[in-house]
DOVO-725468 format. One record per residue: residue number from 1; x, y negated, z of N, C-alpha, C, O, CB in turn; residue in three letters. Coordinates in Angstrom, 3 decimals. Glycine has a CB too. Example, Ala and Ser with C-alpha at 12.3 -4.5 7.8 and 13.67 -1.06 7.14 Angstrom:
BEGIN
(rec 1 (13.190 5.690 7.800) (12.300 4.500 7.800) (13.200 3.300 7.800) (14.236 3.319 8.465) (11.308 4.473 9.046) ALA)
(rec 2 (12.850 2.250 7.080) (13.670 1.060 7.140) (12.900 -0.030 7.870) (13.409 -1.138 8.039) (14.084 0.598 5.725) SER)
END
This chain:
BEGIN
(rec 1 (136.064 -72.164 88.425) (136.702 -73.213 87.685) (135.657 -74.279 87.351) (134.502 -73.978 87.048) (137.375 -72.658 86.409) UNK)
(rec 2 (136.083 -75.472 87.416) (134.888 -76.632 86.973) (135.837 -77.574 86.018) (136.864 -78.210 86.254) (134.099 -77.691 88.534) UNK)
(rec 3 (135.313 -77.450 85.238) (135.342 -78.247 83.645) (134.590 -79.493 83.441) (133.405 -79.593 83.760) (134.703 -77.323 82.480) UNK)
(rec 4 (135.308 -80.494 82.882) (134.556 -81.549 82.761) (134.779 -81.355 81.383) (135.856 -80.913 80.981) (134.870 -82.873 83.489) UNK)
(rec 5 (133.815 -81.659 80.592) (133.137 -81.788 79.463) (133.044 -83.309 78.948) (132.182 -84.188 78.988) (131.839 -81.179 79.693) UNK)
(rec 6 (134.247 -83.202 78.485) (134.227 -84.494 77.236) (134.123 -84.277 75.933) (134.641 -83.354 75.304) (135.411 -85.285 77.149) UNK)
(rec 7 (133.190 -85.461 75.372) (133.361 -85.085 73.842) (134.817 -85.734 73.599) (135.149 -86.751 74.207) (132.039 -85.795 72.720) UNK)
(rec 8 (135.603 -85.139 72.744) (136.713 -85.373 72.307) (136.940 -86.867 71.658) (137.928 -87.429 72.130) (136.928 -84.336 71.473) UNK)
(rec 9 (136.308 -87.529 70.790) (136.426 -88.611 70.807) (136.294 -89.633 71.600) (136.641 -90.780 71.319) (136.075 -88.729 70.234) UNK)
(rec 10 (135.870 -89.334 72.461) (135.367 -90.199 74.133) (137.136 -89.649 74.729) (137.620 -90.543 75.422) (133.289 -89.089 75.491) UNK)
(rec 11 (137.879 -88.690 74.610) (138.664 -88.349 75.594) (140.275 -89.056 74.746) (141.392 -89.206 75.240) (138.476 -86.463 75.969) UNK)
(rec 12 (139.832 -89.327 73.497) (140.942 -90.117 72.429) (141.023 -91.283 72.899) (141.975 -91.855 73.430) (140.588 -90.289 70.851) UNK)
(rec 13 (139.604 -91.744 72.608) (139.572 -93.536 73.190) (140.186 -93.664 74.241) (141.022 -94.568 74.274) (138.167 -94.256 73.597) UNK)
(rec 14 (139.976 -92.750 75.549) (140.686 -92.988 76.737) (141.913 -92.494 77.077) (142.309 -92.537 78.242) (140.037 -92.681 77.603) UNK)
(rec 15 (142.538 -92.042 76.211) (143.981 -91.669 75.920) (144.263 -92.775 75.544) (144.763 -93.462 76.435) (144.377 -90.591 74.966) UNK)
(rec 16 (144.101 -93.507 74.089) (144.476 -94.350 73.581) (144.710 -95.522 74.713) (145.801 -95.872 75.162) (143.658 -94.512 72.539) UNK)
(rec 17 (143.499 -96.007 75.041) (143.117 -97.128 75.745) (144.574 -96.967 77.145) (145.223 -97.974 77.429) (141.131 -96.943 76.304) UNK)
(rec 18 (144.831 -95.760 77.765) (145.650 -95.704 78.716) (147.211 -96.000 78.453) (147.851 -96.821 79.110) (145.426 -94.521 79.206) UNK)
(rec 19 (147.634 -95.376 77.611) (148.836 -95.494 76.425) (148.679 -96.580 75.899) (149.827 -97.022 75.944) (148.888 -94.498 75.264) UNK)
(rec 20 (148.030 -97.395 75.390) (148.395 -98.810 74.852) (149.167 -99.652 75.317) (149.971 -100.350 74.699) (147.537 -99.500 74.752) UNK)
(rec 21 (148.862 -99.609 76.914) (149.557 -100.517 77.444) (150.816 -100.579 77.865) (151.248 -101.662 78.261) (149.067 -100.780 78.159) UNK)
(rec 22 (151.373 -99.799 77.860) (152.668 -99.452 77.604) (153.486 -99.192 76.320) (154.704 -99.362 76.281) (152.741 -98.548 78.183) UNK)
(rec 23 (152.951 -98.886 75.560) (153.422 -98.984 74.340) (154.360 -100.536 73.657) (153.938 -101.693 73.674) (152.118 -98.680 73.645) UNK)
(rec 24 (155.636 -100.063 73.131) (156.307 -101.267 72.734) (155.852 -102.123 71.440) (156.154 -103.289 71.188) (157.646 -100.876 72.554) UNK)
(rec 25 (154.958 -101.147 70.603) (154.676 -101.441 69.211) (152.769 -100.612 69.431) (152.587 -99.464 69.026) (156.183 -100.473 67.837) UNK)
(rec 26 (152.026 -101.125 69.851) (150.923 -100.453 70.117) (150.118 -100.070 68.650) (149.567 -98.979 68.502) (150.098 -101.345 71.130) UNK)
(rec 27 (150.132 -101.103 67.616) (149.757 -100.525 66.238) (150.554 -99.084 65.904) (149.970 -98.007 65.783) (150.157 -101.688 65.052) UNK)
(rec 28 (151.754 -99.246 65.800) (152.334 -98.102 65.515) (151.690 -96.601 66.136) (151.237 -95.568 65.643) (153.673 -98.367 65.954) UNK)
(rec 29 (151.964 -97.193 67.643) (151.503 -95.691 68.609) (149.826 -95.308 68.535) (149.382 -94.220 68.900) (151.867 -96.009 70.561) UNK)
(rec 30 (149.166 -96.194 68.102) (147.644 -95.967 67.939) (147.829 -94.955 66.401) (147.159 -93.922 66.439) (146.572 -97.768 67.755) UNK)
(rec 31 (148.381 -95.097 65.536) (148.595 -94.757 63.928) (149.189 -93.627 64.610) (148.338 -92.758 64.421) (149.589 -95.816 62.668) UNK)
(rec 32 (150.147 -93.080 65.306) (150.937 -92.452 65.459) (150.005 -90.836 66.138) (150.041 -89.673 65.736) (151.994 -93.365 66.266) UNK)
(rec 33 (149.410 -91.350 67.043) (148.385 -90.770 67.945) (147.189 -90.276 67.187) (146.739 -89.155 67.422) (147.934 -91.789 68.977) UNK)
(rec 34 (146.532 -91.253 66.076) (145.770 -90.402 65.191) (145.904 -89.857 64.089) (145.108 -89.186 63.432) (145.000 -90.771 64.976) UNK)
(rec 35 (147.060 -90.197 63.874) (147.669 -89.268 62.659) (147.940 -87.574 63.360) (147.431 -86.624 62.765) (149.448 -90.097 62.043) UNK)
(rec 36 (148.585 -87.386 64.355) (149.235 -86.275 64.878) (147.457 -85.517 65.293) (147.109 -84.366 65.029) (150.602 -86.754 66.388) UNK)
(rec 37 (146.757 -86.407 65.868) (145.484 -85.736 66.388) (144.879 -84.922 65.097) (144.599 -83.724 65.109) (144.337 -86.935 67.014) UNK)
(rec 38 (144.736 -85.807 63.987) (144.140 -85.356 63.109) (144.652 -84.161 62.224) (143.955 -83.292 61.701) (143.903 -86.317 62.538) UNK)
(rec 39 (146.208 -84.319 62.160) (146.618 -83.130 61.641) (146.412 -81.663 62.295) (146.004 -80.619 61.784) (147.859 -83.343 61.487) UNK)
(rec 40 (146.929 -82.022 63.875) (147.306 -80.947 64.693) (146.309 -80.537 65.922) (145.641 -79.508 66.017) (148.633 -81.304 65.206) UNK)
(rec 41 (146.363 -81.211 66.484) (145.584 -81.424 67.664) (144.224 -80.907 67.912) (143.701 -80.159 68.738) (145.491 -82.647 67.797) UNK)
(rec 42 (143.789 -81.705 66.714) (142.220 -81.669 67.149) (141.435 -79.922 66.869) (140.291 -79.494 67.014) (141.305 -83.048 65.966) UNK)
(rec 43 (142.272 -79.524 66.578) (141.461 -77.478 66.471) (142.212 -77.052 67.846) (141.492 -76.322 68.528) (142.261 -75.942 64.569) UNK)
(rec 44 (143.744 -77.381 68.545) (143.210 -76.944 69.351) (143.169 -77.070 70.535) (143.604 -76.316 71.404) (143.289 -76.279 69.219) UNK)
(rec 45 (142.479 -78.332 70.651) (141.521 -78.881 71.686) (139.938 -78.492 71.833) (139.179 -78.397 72.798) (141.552 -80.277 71.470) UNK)
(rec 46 (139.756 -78.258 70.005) (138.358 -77.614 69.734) (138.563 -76.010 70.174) (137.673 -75.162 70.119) (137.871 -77.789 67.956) UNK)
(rec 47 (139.711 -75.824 70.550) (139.498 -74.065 71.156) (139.164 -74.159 72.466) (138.066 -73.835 72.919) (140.934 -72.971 71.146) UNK)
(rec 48 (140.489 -74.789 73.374) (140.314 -75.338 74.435) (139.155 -75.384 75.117) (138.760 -74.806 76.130) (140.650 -76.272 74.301) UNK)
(rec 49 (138.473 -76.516 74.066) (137.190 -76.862 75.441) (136.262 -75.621 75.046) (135.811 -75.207 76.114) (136.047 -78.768 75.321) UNK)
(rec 50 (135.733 -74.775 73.908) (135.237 -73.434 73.968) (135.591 -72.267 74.828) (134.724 -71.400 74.933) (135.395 -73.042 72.923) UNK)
(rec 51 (137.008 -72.056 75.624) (137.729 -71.463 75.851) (136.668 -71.676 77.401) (135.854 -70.921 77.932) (139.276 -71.803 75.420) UNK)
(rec 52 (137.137 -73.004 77.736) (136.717 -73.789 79.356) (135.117 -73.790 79.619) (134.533 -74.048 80.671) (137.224 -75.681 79.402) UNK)
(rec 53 (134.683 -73.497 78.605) (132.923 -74.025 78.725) (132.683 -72.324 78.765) (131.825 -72.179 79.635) (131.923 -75.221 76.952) UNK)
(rec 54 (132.904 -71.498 78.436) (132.887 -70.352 78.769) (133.421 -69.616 79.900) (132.880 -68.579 80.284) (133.201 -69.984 77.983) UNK)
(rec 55 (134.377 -70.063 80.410) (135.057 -69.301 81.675) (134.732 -70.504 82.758) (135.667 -70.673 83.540) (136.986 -68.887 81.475) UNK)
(rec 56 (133.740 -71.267 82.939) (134.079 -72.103 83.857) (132.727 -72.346 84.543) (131.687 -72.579 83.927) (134.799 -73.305 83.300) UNK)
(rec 57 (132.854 -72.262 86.036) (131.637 -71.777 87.136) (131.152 -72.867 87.141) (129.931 -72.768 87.264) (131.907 -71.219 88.669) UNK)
(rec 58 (131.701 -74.542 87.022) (130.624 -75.406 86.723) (130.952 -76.349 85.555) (132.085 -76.816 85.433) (130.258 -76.176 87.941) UNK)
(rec 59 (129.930 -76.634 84.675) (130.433 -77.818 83.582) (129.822 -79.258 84.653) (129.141 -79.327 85.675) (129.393 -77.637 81.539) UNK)
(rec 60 (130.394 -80.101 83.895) (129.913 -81.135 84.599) (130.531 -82.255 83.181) (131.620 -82.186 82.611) (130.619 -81.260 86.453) UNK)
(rec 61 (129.409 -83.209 82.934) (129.404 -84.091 81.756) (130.303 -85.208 81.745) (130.002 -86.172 82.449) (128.153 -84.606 81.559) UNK)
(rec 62 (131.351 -85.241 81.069) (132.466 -86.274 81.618) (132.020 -87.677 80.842) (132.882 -88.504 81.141) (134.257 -85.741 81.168) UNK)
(rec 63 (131.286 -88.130 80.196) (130.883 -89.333 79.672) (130.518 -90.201 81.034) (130.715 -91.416 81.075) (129.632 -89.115 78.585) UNK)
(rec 64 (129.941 -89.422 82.192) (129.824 -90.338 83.211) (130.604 -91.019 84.062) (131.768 -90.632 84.168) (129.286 -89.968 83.793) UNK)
(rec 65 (130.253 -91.930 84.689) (131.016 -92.565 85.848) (131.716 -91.458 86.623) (131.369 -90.279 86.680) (130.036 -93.395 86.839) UNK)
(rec 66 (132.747 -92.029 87.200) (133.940 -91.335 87.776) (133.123 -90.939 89.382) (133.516 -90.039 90.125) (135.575 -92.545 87.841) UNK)
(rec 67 (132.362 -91.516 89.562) (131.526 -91.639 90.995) (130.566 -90.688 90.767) (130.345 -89.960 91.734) (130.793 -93.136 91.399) UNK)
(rec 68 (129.882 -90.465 89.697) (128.767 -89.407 89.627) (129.451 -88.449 88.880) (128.523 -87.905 88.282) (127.343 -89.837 88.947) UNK)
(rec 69 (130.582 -87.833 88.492) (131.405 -87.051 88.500) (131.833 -85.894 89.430) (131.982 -84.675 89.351) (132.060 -87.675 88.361) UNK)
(rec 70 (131.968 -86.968 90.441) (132.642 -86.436 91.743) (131.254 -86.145 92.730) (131.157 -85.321 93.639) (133.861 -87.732 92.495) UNK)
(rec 71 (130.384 -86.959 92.306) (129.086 -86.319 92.864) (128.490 -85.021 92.722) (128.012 -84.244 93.548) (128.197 -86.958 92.497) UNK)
(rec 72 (128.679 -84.957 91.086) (128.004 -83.035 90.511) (128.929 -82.439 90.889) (128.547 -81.545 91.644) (127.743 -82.426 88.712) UNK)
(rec 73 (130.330 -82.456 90.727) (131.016 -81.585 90.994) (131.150 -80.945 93.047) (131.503 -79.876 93.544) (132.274 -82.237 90.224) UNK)
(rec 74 (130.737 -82.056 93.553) (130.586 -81.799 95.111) (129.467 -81.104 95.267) (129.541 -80.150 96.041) (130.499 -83.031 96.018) UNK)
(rec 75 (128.158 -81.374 94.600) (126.883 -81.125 94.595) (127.049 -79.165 94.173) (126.828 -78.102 94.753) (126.014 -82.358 93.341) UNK)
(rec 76 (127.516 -79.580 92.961) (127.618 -78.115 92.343) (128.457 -77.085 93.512) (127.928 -76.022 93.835) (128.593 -78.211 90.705) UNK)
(rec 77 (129.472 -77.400 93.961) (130.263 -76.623 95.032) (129.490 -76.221 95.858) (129.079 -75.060 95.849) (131.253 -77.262 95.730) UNK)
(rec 78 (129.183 -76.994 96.626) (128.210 -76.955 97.726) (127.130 -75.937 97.675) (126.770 -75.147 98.548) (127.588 -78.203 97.825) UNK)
(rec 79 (126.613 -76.157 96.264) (125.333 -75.300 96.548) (125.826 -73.459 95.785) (125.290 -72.371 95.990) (123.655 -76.296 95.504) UNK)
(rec 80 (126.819 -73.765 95.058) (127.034 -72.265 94.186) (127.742 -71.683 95.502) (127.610 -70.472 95.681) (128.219 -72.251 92.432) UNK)
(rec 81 (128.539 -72.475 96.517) (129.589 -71.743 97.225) (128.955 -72.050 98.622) (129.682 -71.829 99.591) (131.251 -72.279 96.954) UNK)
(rec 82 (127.896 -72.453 98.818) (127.585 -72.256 100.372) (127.193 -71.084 101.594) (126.488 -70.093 101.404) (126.699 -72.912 100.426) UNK)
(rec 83 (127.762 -71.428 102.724) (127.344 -70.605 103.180) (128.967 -69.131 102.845) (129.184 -68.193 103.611) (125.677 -70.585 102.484) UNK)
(rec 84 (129.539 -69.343 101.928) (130.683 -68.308 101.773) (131.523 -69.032 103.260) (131.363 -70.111 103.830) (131.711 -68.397 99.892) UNK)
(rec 85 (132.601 -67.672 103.565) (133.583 -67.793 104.022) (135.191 -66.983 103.570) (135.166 -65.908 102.970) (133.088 -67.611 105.102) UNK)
(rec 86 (136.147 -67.467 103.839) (136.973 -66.635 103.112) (137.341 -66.736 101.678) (136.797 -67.535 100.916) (136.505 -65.572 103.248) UNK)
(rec 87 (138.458 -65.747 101.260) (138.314 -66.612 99.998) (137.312 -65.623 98.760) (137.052 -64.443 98.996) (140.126 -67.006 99.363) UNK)
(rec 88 (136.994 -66.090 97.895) (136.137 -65.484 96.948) (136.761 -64.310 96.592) (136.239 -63.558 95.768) (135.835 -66.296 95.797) UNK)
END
């Protein structure tokens, strides 16, 4: 399993930021979105990514570019799984 590793407030902003634009009343849905995060959400997302960072064969740092993303995660494959055939 490979996990990208966001800090959670980095993964809000880009929730938010994606959802805005569609939104009919975007103040509302921004209020709406951190109200619900803050009540509910945010423990368990904080399980979540403990859950993933533990069971998962590569982390890889999601603050980065979408291009060097896809780089570790190819990089990481390559070298943990080379040379296999078949399935694991």
């Amino acid at each position: 399993m490979i996990f990208i590793d966001t800090p959670l407030d980095v993964a809000m902003a880009r929730r938010i930021l994606r959802d805005i634009a569609l939104a009919d009343e975007p103040l509302q849905h921004v209020m709406g979105e951190l109200a619900g995060y803050e009540a509910r959400a945010r423990p368990i997302y904080e399980h979540f990514q403990e859950r993933m960072r533990a069971d998962a064969d590569l982390i890889v740092e999601g603050t980065l570019g979408i291009d060097l993303v896809v780089e570790r995660i190819r990089c990481g494959v390559e070298s943990r799984w080379a040379g296999r055939t078949g399935p694991a």
